[in-house]
N, C-alpha and C positions, 0 to 999 in steps of 0.2 A: 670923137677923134682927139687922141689925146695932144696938148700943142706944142711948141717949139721947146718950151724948158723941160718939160717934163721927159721930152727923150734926151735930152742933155743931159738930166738929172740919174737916169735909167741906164745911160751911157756909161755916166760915171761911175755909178752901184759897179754896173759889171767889170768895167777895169779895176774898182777897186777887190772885186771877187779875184778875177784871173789874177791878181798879182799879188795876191796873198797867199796862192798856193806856192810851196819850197819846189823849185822844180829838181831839187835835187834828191830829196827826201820824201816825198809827199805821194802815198798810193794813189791819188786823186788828178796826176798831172792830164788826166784824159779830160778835165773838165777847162783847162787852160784854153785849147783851143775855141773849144765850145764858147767860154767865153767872152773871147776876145771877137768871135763872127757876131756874137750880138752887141759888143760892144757898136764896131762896126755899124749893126744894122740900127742900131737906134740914131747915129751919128745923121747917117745918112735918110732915113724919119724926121728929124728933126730940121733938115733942110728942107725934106718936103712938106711937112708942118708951115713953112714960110709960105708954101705956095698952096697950103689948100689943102694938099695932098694926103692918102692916108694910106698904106695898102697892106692886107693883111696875108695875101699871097707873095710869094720868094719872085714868083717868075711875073709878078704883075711890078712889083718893083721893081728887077732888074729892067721891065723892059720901057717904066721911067727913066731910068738912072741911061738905060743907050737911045732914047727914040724923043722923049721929052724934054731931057737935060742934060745931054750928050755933054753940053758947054762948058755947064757947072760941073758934070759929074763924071763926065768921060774920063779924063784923066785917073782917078782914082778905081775904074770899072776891073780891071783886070785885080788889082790888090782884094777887092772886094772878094771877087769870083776864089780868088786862093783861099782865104779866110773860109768862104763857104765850103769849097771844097773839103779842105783839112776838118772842120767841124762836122759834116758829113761822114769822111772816114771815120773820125773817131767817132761816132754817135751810133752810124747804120752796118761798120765793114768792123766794130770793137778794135780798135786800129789803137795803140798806146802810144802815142806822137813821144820820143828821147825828150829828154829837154833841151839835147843840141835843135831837135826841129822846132820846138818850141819858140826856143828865142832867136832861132830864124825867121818868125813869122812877124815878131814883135814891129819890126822895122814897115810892114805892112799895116798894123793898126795904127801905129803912127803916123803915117802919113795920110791917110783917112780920116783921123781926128785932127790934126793940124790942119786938110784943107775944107772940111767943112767949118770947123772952128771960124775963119777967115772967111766963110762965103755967111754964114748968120750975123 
C-alpha cells in the first residue's frame, strides 16, 4: 500500500504533467483533464493513506470519500465527481475539453488540493 508522501508526491508529478501542457497550442490538451482527476485522485489516497486506507477501485473510493469520511471529505465530493467526470469524457466519449473548459476545471483541483493539503 503505497503511503501518505508518496501519493503526494504522484499528486505532484501529475499537476506538474497537466500544467505543462500549452492549453493553447498543444494537440495533447485531452490529456489535461485526465490529468488533473488523478491529480485529484492521489490527493485524496493520500488522506486515506492516514487512515489505513488503500483502494484500487473508483467506486470503492468514492464510497469512502461519502460513507467513511463524509466529514473529511464530503465537502470536496462533488468537485471530485466533476474531475472524474470530464476525464471520463475525454478518455471513453474522445471528447477534446476547449481550453476555456479546461481552465474551468482548474479552480476544482484546487480546492481538493488545498483541502486535503490541510487535513494531512
Amino acid at each position: 500500500m503505497p503511503r501518505k508522501d508518496e501519493h503526494v508526491n504522484w499528486a505532484i508529478h501529475d499537476r506538474d504533467f497537466w500544467t505543462s501542457i500549452d492549453l493553447d497550442t498543444s494537440p495533447y490538451t485531452d490529456w489535461a483533464p485526465i490529468g488533473m482527476f488523478y491529480e485529484a485522485l492521489h490527493w485524496v489516497e493520500a488522506f486515506l493513506a492516514t487512515k489505513g486506507h488503500h483502494y484500487h477501485e473508483h467506486k470503492q473510493r468514492k464510497w469512502a470519500m461519502r460513507r467513511l469520511y463524509a466529514s473529511e471529505l464530503g465537502t470536496i465530493e462533488a468537485d471530485y465527481s466533476k474531475l472524474k467526470q470530464d476525464s471520463e469524457t475525454a478518455r471513453y466519449d474522445c471528447y477534446k475539453h476547449t481550453p476555456k473548459e479546461i481552465r474551468q476545471l482548474i479552480p476544482f483541483i484546487d480546492t481538493i488540493k488545498k483541502h486535503v493539503s490541510a487535513l494531512l
